[in-house]
Every structure is written in C-alpha cells, then in structure tokens.
LOMARNU-97182 format. One record per atom (N, C-alpha, C, O): atom name; x, y, z. Coordinates in steps of 0.001 Angstrom, whole numbers, m for minus. Example, Ala and Ser with C-alpha at 12.3 -4.5 7.8 and 13.67 -1.06 7.14 Angstrom:
2
vovo, c1, c2, c3
N, 13190, m5690, 7800
CA, 12300, m4500, 7800
C, 13200, m3300, 7800
O, 14236, m3319, 8465
N, 12850, m2250, 7080
CA, 13670, m1060, 7140
C, 12900, 30, 7870
O, 13409, 1138, 8039
//
This chain:
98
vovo, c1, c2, c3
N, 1975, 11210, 22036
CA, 835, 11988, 21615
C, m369, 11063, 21492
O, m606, 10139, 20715
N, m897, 11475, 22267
CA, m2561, 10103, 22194
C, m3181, 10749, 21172
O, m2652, 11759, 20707
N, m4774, 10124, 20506
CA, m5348, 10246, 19640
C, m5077, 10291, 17699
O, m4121, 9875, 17045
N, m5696, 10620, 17481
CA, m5348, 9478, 15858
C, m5102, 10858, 14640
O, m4440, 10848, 13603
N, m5884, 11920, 15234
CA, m5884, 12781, 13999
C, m5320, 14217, 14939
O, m5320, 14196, 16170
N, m4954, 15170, 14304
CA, m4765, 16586, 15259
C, m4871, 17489, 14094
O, m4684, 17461, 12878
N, m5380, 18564, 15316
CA, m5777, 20173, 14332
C, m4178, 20962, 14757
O, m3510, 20746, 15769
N, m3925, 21737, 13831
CA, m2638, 22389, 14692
C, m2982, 23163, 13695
O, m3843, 23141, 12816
N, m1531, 24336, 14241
CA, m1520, 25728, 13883
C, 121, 26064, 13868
O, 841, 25909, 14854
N, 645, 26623, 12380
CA, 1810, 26790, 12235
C, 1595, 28218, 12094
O, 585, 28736, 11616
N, 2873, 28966, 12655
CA, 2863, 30207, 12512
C, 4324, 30975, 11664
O, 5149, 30229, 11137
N, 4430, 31885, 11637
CA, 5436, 32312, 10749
C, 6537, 33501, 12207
O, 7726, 33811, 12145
N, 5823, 33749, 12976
CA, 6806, 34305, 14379
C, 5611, 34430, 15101
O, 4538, 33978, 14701
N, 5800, 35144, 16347
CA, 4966, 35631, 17489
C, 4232, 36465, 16465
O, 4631, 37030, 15447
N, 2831, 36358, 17134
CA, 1722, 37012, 16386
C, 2044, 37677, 14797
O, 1923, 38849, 14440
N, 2411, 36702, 14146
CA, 2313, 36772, 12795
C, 1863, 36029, 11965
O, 1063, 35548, 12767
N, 1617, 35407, 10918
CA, 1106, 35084, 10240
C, 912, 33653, 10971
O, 1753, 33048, 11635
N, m626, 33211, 10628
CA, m1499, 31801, 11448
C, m1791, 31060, 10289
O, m2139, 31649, 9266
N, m1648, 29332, 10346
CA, m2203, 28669, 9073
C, m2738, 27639, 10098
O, m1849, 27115, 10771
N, m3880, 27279, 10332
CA, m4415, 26585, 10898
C, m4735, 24697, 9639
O, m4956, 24618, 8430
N, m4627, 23801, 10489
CA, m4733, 22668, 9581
C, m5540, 21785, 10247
O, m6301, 22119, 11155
N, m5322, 19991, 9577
CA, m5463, 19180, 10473
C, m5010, 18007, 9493
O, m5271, 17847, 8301
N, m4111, 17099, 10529
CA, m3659, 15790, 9852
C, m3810, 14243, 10963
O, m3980, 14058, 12168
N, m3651, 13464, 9874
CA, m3069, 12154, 11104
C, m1746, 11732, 11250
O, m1344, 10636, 11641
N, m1182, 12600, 10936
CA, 970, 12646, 11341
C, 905, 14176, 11689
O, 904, 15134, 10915
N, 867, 14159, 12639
CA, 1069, 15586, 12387
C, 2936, 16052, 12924
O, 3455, 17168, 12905
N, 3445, 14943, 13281
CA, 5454, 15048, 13063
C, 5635, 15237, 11712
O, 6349, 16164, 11331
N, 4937, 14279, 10696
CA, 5450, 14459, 9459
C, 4741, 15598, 8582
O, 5171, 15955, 7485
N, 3568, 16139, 9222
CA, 2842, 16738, 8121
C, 3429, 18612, 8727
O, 3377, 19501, 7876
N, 3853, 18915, 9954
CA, 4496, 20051, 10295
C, 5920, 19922, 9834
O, 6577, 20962, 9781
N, 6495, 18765, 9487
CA, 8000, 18746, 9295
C, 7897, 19211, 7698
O, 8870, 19780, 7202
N, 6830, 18987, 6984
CA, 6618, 18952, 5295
C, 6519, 21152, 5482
O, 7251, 21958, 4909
N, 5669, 21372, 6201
CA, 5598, 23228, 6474
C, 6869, 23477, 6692
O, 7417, 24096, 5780
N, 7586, 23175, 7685
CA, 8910, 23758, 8016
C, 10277, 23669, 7111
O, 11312, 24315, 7277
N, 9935, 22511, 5930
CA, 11101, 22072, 4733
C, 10298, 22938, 3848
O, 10915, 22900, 2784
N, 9169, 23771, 3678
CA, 8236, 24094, 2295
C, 8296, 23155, 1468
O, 7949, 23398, 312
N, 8769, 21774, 1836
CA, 8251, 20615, 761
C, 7064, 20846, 12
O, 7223, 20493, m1156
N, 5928, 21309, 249
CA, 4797, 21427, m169
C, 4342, 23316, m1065
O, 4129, 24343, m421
N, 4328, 23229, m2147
CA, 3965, 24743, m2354
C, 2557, 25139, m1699
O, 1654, 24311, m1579
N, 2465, 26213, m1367
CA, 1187, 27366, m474
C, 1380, 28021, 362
O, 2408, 28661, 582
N, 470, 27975, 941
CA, 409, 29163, 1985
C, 1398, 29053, 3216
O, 1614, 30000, 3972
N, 1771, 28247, 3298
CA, 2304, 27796, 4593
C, 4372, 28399, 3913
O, 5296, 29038, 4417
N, 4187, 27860, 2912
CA, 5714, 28312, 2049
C, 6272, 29578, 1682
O, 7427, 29998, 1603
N, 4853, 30200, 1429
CA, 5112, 31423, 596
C, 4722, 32406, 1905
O, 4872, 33603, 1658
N, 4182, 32046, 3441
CA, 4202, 33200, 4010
C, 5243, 32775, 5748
O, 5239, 33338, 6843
N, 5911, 31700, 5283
CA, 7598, 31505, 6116
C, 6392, 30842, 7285
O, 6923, 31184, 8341
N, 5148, 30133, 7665
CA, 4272, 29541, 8621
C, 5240, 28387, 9174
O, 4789, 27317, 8766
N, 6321, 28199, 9895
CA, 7405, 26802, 9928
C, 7796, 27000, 11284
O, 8912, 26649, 11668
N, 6931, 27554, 12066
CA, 6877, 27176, 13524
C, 5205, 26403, 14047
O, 4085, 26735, 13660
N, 5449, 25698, 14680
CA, 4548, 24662, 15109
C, 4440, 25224, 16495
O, 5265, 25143, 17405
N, 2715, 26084, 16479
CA, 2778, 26868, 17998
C, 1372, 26486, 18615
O, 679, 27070, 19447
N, 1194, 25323, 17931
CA, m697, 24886, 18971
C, m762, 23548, 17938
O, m485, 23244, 16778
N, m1351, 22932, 19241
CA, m1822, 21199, 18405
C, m2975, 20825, 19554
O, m3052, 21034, 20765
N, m3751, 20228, 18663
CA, m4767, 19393, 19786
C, m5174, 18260, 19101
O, m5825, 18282, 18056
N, m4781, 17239, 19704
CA, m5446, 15501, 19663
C, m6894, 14953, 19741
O, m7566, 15031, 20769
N, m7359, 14357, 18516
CA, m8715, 13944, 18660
C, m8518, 12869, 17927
O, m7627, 12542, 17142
N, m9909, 12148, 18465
CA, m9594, 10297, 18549
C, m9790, 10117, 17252
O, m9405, 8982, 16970
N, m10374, 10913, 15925
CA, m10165, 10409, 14887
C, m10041, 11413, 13970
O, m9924, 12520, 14497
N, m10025, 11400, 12485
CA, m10042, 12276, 11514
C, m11495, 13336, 11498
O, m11409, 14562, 11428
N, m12402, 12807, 11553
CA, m13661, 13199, 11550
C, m13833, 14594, 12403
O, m13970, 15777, 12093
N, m13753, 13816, 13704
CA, m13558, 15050, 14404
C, m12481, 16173, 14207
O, m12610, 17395, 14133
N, m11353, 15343, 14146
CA, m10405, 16649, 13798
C, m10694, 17619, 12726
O, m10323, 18758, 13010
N, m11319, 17470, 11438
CA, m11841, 17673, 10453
C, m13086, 18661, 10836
O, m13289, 19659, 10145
N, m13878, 18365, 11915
CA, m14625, 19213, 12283
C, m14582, 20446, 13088
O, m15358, 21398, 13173
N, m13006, 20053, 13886
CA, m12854, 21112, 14600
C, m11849, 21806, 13837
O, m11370, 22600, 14647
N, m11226, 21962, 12671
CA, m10608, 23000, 11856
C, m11692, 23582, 11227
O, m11623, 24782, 10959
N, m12417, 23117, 11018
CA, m13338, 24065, 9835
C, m14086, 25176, 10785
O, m14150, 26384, 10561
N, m14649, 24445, 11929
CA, m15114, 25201, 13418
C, m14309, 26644, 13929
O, m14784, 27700, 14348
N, m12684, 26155, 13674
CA, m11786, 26931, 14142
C, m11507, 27734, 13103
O, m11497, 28922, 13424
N, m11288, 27525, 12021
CA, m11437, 28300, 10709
C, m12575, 29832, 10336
O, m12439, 30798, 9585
N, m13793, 29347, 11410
CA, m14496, 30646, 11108
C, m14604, 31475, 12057
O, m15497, 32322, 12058
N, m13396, 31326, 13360
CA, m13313, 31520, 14598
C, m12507, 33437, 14077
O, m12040, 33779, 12990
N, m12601, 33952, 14890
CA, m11689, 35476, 14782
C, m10393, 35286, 15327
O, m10186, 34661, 16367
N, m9426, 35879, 14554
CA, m8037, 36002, 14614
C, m7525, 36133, 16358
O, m6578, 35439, 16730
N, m8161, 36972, 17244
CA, m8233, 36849, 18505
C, m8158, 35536, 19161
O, m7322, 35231, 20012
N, m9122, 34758, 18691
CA, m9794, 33858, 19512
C, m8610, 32856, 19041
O, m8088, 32325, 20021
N, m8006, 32426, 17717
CA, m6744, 31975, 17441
C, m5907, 31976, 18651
O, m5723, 31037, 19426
N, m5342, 33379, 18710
CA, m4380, 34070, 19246
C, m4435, 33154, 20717
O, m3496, 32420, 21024
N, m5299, 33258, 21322
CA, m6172, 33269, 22553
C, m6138, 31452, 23120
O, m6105, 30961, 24248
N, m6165, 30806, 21667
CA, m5930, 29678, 22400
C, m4242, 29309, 22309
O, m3650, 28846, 23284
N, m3548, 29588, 20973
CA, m1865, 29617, 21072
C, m1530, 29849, 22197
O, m845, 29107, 22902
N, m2042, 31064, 22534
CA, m1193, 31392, 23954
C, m1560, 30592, 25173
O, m910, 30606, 26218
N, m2662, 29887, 24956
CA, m3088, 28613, 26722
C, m2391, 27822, 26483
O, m2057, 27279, 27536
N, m1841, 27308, 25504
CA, m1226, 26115, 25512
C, 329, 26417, 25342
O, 1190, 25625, 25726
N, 704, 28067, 24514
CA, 2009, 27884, 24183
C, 2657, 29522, 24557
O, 3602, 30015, 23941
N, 1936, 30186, 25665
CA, 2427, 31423, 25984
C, 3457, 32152, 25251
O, 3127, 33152, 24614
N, 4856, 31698, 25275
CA, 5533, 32005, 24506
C, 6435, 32183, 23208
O, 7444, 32687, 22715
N, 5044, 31202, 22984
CA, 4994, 30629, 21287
C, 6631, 30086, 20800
O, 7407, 30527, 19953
N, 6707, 29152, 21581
CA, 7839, 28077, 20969
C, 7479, 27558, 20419
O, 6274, 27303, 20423
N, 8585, 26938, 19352
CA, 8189, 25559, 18419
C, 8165, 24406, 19278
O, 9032, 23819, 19926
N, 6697, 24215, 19068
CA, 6589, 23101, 19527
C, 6905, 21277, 18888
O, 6557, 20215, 19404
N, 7747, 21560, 17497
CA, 8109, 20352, 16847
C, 9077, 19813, 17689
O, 8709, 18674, 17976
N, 9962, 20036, 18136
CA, 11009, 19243, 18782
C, 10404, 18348, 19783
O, 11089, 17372, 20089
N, 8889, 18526, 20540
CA, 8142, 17730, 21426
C, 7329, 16837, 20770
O, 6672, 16078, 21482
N, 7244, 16771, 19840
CA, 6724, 16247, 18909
C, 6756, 14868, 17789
O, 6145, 13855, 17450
N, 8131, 15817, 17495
CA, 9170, 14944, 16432
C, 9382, 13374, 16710
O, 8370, 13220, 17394
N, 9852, 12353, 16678
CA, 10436, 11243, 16756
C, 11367, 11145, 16141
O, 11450, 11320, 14926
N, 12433, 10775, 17066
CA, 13869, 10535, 16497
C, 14353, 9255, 15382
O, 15522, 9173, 15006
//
C-alpha cells in the first residue's frame, strides 16, 4: 500500500450502513472496527467490512479529503465504493499483514 495516511470506508453489508474515516494504519485501525475494540459508531451499527480505501502521501491531506467526503451525498459514497469495490468485498484480507 503506497502513501502514509488513507481515507477509507467501513460498511456494515451491501448498501448499508457507511462510516467513512481516515488513519495512518489503516490494517490496524480497520482491524480495531471489525474486533469493536473501540466503542461508536462503527460498533454499535455492525460497520466491520472494509469496502473503499484511498492512499495519500500524508495525514493532512488525508484529513482533508474525509471531511471533503463527509459533506459529499450518500449516492456519491455509494458511487465511489462501487469503482473501486463493485461487489463490495472486504477488502481487509488485501490489506492485512500477516
């Protein structure tokens, strides 16, 4: 995975519930959603599939493009999941490190 920080998007099934984020692990910070290690939103509405990620060279930016994507319409969400992940697999297992 190139770049330093990523925006991603955990979901709870096919077009159901969207939690959009952004970290600089993002193996460890989707593996913390999928254990509900963490109490919120991501716990309390089952978000523990990993169905969109995008790489940017630092925090900053990544940081800018969640908040960007954050005031975006539920469509337009939808719209990019599906360019990158049509059939909305978990994408952690491509991800992960063994």
């Amino acid at each position: 995975m190139n770049g330093h920080a990523y925006v991603y998007i955990m979901a709870s099934q096919r077009n159901g519930t969207i939690y959009l984020g952004s970290t600089v692990n993002l193996a460890k910070r989707a593996w913390e959603h999928r254990g509900g290690v963490v109490e919120g939103f991501t716990k309390r509405y089952g978000c523990k599939l990993l169905v969109w990620y995008e790489a940017h060279d630092g925090w900053e930016e990544a940081r800018q493009r969640e908040l960007r994507m954050k005031e975006w319409r539920r469509s337009w969400k939808l719209q990019e999941i599906e360019g990158l992940n049509p059939e909305w697999e978990d994408l952690y297992d491509r991800i992960a490190q063994p």
